[in-house]
C-alpha positions in Angstrom: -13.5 10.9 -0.6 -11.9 12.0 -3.7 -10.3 9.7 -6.4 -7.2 11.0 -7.6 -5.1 8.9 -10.9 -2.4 7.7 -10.0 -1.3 5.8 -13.4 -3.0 6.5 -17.2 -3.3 2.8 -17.4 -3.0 -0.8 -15.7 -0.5 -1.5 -18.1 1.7 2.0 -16.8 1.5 0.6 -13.1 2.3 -3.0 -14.0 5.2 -1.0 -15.6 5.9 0.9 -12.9 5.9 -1.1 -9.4 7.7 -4.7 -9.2 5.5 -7.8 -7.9 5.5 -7.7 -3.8 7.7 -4.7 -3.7 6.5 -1.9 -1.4 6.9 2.0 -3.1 6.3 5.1 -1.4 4.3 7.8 -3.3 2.3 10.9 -2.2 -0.8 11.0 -3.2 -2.8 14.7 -2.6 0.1 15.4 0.1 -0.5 11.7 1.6 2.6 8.9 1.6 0.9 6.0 1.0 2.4 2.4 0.5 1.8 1.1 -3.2 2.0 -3.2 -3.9 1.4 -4.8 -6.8 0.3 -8.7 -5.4 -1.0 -11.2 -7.9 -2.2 -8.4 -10.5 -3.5 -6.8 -7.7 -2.7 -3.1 -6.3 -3.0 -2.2 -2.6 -2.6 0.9 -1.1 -1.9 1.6 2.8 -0.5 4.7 5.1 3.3 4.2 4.9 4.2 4.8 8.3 3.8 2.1 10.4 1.9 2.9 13.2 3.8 1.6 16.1 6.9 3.5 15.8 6.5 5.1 12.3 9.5 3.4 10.1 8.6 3.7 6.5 6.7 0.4 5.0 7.9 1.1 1.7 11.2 0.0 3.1 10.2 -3.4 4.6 8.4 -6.4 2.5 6.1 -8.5 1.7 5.6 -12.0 2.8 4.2 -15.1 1.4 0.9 -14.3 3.4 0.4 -11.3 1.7 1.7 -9.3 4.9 3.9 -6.3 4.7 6.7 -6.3 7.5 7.5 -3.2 9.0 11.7 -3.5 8.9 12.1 -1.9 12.3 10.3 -4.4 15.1 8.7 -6.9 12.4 5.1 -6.2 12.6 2.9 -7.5 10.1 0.2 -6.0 8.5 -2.7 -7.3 5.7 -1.8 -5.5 3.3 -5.4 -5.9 2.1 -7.3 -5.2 5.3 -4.2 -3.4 7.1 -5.0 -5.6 10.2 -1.7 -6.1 13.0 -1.3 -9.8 13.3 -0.9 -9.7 16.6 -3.3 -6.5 17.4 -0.4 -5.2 18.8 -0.6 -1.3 17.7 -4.0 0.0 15.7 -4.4 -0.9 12.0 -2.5 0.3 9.2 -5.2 2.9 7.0 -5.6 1.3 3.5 -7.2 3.3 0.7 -9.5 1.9 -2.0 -7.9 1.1 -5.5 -10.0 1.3 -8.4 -9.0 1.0 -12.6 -10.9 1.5 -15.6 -10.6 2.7 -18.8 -9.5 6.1 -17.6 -6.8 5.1 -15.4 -5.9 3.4 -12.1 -7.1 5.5 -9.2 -6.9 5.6 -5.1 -9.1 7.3 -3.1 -7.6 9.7 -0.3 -9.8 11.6 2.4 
């Protein structure tokens, strides 16, 4: 596992991403799903694993679920568990910040 920055600083991501607003980046050739949920940032595989639409196009609920925008699954968007265990779990990658920067970890 190698942790790659992602933003110089909390502040710069608080900045940068919009409270319960999925965004796409790529991360070490990777699209992953970035939220920003209660000062907290999450980060999952963006393609939804039952038919593969794009999470950073759907959104986030009030049970801290993003909803793919295709069939309505919902994923934890901290654990990536299906609500229903209908398809397998979304990937999430850890988040970590410190004085050097915010940082995911990608395999």
């Amino acid at each position: 596992m190698e942790w790659i920055k992602i933003f110089e600083s909390a502040v710069e991501a608080q900045h940068t991403l919009r409270e319960n607003v999925p965004q796409r980046f790529v991360v070490k050739g990777k699209t992953v799903c970035l939220v920003l949920r209660e000062n907290e940032l999450y980060a999952f595989e963006n393609k939804c694993p039952h038919n593969g639409e794009s999470l950073s196009n759907g959104a986030i609920n009030y049970m801290g679920e993003v909803v793919c925008p295709w069939h309505g699954y919902r994923f934890n968007i901290k654990t990536g568990r299906e609500c229903a265990e209908r398809c397998r779990d979304l990937e999430t990658f850890p988040v970590k910040q410190n004085s050097d920067g915010v940082f995911i970890a990608v395999v």
